[in-house]
C-alpha positions as CSV (number, residue, x, y, z in Angstrom):
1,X,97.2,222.5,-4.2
2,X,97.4,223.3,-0.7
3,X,94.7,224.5,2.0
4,X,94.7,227.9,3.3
5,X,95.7,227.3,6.5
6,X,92.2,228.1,7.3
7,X,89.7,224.7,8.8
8,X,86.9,224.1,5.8
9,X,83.6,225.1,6.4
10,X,81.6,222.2,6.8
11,X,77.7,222.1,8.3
12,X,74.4,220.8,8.2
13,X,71.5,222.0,7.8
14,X,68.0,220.8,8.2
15,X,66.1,221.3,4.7
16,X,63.5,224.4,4.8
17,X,62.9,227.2,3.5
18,X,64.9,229.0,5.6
19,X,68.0,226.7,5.3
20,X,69.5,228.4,1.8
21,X,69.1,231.4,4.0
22,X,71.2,230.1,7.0
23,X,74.0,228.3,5.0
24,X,74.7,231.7,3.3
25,X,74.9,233.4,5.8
26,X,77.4,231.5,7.6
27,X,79.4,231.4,4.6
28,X,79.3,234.7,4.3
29,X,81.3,235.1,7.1
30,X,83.9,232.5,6.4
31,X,84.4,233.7,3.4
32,X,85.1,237.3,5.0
33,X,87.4,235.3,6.9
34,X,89.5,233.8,4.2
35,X,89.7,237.5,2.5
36,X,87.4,236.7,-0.3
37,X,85.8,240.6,-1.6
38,X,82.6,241.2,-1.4
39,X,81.4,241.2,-4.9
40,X,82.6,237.4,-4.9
41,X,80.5,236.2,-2.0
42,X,77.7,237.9,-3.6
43,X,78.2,235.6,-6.4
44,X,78.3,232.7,-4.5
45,X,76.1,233.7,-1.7
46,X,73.2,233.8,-4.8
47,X,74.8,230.1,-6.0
48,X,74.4,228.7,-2.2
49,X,71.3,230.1,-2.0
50,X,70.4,228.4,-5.8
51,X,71.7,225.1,-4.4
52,X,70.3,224.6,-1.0
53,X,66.9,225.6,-2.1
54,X,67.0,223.2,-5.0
55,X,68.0,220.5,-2.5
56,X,64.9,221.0,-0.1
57,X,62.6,221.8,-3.2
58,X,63.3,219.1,-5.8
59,X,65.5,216.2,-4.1
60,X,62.8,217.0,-1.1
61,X,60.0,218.0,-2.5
62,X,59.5,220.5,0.0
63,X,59.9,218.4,2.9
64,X,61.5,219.9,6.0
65,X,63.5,218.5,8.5
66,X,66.3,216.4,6.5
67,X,69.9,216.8,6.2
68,X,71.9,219.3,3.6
69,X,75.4,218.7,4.0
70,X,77.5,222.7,3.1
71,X,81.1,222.3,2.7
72,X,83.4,225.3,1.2
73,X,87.1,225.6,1.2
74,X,89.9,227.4,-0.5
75,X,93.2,225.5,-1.6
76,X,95.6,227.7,-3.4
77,X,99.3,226.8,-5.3
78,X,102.0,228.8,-6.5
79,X,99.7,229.7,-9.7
80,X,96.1,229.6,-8.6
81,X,93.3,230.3,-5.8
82,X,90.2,227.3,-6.8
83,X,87.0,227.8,-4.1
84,X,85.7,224.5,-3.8
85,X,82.0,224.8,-2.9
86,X,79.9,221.2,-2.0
87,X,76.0,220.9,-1.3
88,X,75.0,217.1,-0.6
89,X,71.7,216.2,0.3
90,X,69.7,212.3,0.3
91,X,66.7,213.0,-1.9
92,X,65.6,212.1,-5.0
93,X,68.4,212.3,-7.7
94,X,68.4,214.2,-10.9
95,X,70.3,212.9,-13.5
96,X,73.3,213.8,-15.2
97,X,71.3,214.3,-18.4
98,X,69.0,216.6,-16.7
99,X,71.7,218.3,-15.3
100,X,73.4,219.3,-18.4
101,X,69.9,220.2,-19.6
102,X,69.6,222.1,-17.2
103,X,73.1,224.0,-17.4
104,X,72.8,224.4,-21.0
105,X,69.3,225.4,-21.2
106,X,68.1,229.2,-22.4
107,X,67.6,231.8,-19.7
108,X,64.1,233.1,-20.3
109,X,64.3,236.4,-19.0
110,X,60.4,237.8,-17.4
111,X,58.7,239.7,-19.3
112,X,55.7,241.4,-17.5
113,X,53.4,241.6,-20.7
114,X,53.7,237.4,-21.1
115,X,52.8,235.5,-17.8
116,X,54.2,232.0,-19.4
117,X,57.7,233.9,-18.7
118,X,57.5,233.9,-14.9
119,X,58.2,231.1,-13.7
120,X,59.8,230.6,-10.4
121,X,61.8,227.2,-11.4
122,X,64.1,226.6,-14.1
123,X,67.0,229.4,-13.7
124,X,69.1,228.1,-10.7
125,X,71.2,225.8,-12.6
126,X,71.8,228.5,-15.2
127,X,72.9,230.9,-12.7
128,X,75.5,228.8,-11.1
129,X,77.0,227.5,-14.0
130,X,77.4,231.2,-14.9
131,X,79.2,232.4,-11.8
132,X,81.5,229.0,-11.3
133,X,83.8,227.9,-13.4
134,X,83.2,224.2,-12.6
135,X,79.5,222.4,-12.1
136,X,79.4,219.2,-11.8
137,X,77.5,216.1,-10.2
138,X,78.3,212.7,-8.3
139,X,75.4,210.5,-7.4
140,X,76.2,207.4,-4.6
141,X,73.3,205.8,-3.1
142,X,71.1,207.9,-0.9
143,X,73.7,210.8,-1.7
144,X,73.6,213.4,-4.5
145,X,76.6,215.6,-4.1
146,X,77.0,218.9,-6.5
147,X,80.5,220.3,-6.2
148,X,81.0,224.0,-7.5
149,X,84.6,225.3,-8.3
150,X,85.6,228.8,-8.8
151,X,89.0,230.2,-9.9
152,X,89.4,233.4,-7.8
153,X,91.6,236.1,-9.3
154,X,93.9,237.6,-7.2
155,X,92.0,241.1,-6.7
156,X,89.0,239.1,-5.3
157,X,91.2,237.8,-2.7
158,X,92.1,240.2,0.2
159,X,95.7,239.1,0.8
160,X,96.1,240.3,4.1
161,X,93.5,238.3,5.6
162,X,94.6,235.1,3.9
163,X,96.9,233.6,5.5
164,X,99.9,232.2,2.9
């Protein structure tokens, strides 16, 4: 696999609120850049947002000012396109059993008659390991590091913006 000819995305941001907000939407622009269609980045505009917010709310726990590390980049070969998608932050580590709990767990869908159905927490994971193709999770001391890959298909790549 090669790189698109196109430099990776790579910032960070300082956890908030606002920082899922921010990272998306520079991505979204990048990936305008590397031709990716719009109904992709909406996919992984919502997984961004998923990840950076679960960065600053759980490995955080809500507080602000600390690093979130956004890295994205698109390597293709003769046979595939793979988005590679990385959010690192320095917080408290989940596990890897937690993790695949909570990949695999249910999605509870809200129901407005039963209140025990709305909660705010709980669907992230699910969602991203719905739109990628590839979740997984790399713990180093003071570093957790999620890395999200996606195997685009070649009609949600705009080929004449890529460069080959």
């Amino acid at each position: 696999m090669s790189s698109i000819g196109i430099t990776p995305f790579n910032r960070v941001y300082l956890s908030s609120l606002d920082a899922s907000r921010h990272a998306a939407d520079a991505l979204v622009l990048y990936w305008s850049e590397i031709g990716i269609n719009r109904d992709v980045q909406g996919q992984l505009e919502l997984c961004v947002v998923e990840m950076v917010n679960n960065a600053f709310l759980h490995a955080y726990q809500g507080i602000e000012g600390r690093p979130i590390t956004v890295q994205c980049e698109m390597l293709e070969s003769e046979s595939a396109s793979i988005l590679t998608l990385v959010i690192e932050d320095e917080g408290q580590a989940m596990t890897q059993r937690q993790l695949i709990q909570a990949i695999t767990s249910d999605f509870v869908e809200p129901d407005p008659e039963d209140e025990s159905t709305w909660t705010t927490s709980g669907r992230g994971f699910i969602i991203v390991s719905n739109l990628m193709d590839e979740v997984t999770m790399d713990i180093e001391p003071e570093k957790n590091r999620f890395l999200m890959q996606k195997k685009l298909k070649p009609e949600e790549i705009n080929n004449t913006t890529v460069s080959q």
